[in-house]
C-alpha positions, 0 to 999 in steps of 0.5 A, a space after each residue: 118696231 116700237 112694240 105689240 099693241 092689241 085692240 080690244 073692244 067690241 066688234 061694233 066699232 069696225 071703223 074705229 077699230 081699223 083707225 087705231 090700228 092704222 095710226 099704230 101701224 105708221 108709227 112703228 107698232 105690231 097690231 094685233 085685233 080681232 079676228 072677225 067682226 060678227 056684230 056685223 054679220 046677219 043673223 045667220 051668219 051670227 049664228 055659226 060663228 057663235 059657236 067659235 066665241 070660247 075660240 074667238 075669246 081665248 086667242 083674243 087673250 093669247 094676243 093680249 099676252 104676246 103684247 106689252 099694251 092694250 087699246 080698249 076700244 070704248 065708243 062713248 063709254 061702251 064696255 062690254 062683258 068680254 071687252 071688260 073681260 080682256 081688259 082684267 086680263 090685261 091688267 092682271 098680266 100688267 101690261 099698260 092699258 090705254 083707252 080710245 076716249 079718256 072722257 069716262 075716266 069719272 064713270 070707270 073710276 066708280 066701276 070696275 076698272 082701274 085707271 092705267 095708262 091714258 090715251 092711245 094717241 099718246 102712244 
């Protein structure tokens, strides 16, 4: 085993999400993601699964501290309040932090995050 990664990023990106954590998985790593993806549930079932989000939100974190990385999933740039959420996590418990597309580097540089790691197919 190489080590533990967890994927972050928005539960939108399904497909993407199960691509990393197949690649990862063939090259040696644990892959830990999330638990459901309810961005594609219908509305109804949205609804009762919204009262786990607090639930849903501190496991994703607990798995993010079991891990030495993180993936974060960001589809053409995408990253959202819970995904950014993770990522401080993350980088407050120093672990390293890769990304799915390297190609916002300039747009996270003027934000928030601070540039660690690079691309997960170097992994």
């Amino acid at each position: 085993m190489k080590g533990i990664i967890t994927l972050c990023g928005s539960t939108r990106f399904k497909e993407q999400f199960e691509e990393v954590q197949m690649k990862l998985t063939l090259k040696g790593y644990v892959v830990l993601t999330v638990g459901c993806y309810y961005h594609l549930f219908t509305k109804d079932e949205e609804a009762k699964i919204e009262g786990y989000k607090v639930l849903l939100d501190q496991l994703h974190k607990e798995k993010i501290a079991m891990s030495q990385a993180i993936v974060v999933i960001n589809v053409n740039g995408y990253v959202g309040e819970s995904t950014a959420s993770e990522y401080q996590h993350a980088y407050d418990l120093s672990k390293r932090i890769y990304w799915y597309d390297t190609s916002y580097f300039d747009v996270y540089r003027n934000n928030k995050f601070h540039l660690c790691s690079g691309s997960w197919t170097k992994l």
